[in-house]
C-alpha positions as CSV (number, residue, x, y, z in Angstrom):
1,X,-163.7,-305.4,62.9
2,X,-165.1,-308.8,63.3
3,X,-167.6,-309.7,60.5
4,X,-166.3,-313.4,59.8
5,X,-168.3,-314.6,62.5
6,X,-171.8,-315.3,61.7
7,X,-174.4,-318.1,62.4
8,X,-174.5,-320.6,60.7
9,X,-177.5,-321.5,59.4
10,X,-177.8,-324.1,56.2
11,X,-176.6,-327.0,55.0
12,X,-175.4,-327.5,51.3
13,X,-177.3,-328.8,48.7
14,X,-179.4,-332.3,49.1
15,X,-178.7,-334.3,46.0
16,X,-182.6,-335.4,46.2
17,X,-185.5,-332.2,45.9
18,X,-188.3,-332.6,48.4
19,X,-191.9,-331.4,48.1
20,X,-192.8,-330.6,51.3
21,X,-196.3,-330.5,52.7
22,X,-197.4,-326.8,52.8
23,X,-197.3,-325.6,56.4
24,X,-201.1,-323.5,56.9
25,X,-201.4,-323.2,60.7
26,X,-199.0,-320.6,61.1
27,X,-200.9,-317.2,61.6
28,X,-198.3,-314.7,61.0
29,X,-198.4,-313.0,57.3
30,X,-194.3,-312.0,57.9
31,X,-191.7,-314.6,56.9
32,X,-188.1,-314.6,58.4
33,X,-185.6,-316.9,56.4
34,X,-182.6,-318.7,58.3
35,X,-183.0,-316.9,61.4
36,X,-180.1,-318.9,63.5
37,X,-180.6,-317.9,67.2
38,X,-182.1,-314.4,65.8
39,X,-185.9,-315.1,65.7
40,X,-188.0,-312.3,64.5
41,X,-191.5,-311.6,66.7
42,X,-194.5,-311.4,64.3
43,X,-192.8,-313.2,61.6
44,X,-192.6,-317.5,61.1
45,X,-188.7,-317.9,61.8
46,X,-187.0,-320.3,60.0
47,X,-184.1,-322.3,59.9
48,X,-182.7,-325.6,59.3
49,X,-181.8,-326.6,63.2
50,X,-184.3,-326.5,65.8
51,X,-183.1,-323.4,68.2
52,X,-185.0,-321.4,70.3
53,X,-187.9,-319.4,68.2
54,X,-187.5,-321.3,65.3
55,X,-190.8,-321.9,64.2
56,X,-190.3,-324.4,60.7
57,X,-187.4,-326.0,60.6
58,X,-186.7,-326.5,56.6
59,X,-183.0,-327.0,54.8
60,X,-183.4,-323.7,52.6
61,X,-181.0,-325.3,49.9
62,X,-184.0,-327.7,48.9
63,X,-186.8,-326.4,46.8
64,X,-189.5,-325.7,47.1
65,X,-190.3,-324.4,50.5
66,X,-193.2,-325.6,52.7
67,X,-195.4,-322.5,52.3
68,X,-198.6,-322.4,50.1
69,X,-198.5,-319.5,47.0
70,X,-199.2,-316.2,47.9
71,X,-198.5,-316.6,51.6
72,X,-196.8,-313.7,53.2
73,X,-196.9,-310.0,53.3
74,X,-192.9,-309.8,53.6
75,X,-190.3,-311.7,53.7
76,X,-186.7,-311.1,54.8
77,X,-183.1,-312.9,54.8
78,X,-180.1,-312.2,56.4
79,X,-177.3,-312.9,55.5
80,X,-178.8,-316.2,53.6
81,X,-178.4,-316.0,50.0
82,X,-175.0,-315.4,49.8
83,X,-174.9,-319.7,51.4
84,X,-177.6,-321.0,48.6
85,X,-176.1,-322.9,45.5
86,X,-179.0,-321.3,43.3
87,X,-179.9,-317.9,43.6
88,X,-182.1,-317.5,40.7
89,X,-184.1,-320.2,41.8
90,X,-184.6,-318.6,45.0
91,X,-185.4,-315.7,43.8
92,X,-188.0,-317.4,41.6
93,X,-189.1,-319.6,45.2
94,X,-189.6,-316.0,47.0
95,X,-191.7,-314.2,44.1
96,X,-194.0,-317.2,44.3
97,X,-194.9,-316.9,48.3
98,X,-195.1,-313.2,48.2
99,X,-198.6,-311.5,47.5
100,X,-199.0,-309.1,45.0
101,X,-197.3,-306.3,46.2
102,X,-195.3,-307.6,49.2
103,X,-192.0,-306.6,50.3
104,X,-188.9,-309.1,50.3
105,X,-186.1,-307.4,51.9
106,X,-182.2,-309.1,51.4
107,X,-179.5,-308.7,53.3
108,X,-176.0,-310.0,51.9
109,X,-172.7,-309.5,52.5
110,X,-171.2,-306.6,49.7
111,X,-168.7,-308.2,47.4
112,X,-165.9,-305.7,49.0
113,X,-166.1,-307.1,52.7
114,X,-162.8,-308.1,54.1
115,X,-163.7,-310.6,56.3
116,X,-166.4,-313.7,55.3
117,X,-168.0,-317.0,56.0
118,X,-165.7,-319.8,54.8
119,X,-168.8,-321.0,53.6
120,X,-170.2,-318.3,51.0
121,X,-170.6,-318.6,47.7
122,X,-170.6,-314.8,46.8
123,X,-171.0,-311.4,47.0
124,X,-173.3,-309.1,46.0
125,X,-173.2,-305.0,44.6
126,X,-175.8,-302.5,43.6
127,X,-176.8,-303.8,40.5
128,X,-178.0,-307.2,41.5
129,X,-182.1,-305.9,41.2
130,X,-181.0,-305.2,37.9
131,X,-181.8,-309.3,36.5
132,X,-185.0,-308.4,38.2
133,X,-186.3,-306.0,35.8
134,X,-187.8,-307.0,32.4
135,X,-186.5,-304.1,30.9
136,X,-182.7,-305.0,31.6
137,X,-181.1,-306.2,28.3
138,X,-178.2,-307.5,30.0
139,X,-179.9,-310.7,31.8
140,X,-183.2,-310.9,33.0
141,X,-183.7,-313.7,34.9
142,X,-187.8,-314.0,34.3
143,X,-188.3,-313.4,37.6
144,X,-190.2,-309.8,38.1
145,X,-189.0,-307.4,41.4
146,X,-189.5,-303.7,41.6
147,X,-186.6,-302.3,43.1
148,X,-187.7,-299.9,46.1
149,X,-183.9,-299.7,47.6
150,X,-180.4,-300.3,48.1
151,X,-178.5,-299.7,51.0
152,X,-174.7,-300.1,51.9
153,X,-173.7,-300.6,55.2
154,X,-170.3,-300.6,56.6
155,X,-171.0,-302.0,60.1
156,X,-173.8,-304.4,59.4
157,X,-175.3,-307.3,61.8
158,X,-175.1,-305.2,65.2
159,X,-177.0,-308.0,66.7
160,X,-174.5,-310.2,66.6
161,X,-171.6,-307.6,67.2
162,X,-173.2,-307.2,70.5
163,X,-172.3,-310.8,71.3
164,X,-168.5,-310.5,70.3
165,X,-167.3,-307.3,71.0
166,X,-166.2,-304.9,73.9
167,X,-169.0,-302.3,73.9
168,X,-166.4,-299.7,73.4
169,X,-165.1,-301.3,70.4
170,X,-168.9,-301.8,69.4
171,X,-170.0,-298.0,70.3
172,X,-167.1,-296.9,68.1
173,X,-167.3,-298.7,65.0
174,X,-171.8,-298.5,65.4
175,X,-170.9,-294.6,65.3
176,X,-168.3,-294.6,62.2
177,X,-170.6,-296.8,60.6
178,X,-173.2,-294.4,60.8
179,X,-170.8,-291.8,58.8
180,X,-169.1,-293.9,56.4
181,X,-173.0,-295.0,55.7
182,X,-174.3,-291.8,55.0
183,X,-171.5,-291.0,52.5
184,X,-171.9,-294.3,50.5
185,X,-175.9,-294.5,50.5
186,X,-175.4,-290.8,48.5
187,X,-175.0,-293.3,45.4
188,X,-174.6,-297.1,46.2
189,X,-173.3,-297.2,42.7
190,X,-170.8,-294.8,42.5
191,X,-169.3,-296.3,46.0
192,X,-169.0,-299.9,45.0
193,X,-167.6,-298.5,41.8
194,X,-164.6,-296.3,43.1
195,X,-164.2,-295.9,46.7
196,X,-165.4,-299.1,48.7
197,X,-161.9,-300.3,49.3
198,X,-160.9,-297.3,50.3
199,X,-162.7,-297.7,53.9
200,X,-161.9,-301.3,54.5
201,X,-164.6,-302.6,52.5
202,X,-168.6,-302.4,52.7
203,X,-170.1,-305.2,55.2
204,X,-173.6,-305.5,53.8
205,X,-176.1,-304.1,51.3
206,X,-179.3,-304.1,51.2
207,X,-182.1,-304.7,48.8
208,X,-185.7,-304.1,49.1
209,X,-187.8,-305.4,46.6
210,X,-191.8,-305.7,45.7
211,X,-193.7,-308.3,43.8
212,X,-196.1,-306.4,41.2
213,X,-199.1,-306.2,42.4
């Protein structure tokens, strides 16, 4: 399994905020955070470095980002937050360019992966929409997500697997992936809990989150 390898996409934290001029020319109501060398069609890709499809290149440590309120329909990151010195406050960043009942979608790495980025900060189980929810007594954050789904997956980022594996190595662990998948997605909860470790760890989970409309 290779799952260390992943693009790397942000710098660390400025020690100076910027308030960036609000970019409105982009047409696209889809927003794809630190894309790398994996743009999204349909979606304004963005990333610190200016690669090929990177639409708005922005350092998505600094705060806030250069959208106007209200902006986008969805918004995804993979395999982001997990780099971000704040998450709170990016959680708090995303809420505010979402419209009323858009969809923000995270992808992270589970906290029982054996292999990460030298560069992350954390990792991340099922009950992270739980500081999401004003009725959670243990920590809400203020910040107000409807939890629509979680999702473990043991062979995440096939995208990039593609790029650094054999294909039979890839076709094999794609189709064990698939099983060990379907067990754990029975209850997220109960896997991260008891039996995670006992398949070599979980690559990635999976939120997907609304904004009240």
């Amino acid at each position: 399994m290779i799952n260390a390898i992943q693009p790397v996409t942000l710098r660390r934290m400025s020690a100076s905020v910027r308030s960036p001029t609000p970019v409105r020319s982009l047409r696209p109501t889809q927003l794809n955070l630190g894309c790398g060398r994996f743009a999204k069609p349909g979606f304004v890709n963005v990333d610190w470095v200016k690669v090929p499809g990177v639409d708005v290149v922005h350092d998505l440590s600094l705060l806030p980002y250069p959208f106007e309120d209200n902006s986008f329909e969805r918004i995804e990151a993979d395999h982001v937050l997990e780099h971000l010195p704040e998450v709170f406050e990016v959680m708090r960043e995303l809420h505010r360019l979402l419209k009323p009942g858009g969809d923000l979608v995270l992808r992270v790495p589970h906290f029982s992966r054996g292999f990460s980025h030298p560069e992350h900060k954390r990792g991340f189980d099922a009950t992270f929409p739980y500081y999401f929810d004003p009725n959670f007594p243990g920590g809400y954050t203020g910040t107000h997500f409807i939890c629509q789904d979680v999702r473990m997956r043991w062979f995440a980022q096939p995208y990039l697997k593609k790029t650094v594996l054999p294909k039979p190595l890839y076709t094999v662990g794609k189709a064990a992936g698939a099983v060990v998948d379907r067990m754990a997605n029975l209850s997220p909860l109960v896997c991260s809990r008891l039996w995670c470790y006992y398949v070599g760890g979980f690559e990635e989970i999976e939120f997907v989150m609304r904004k009240p409309g």
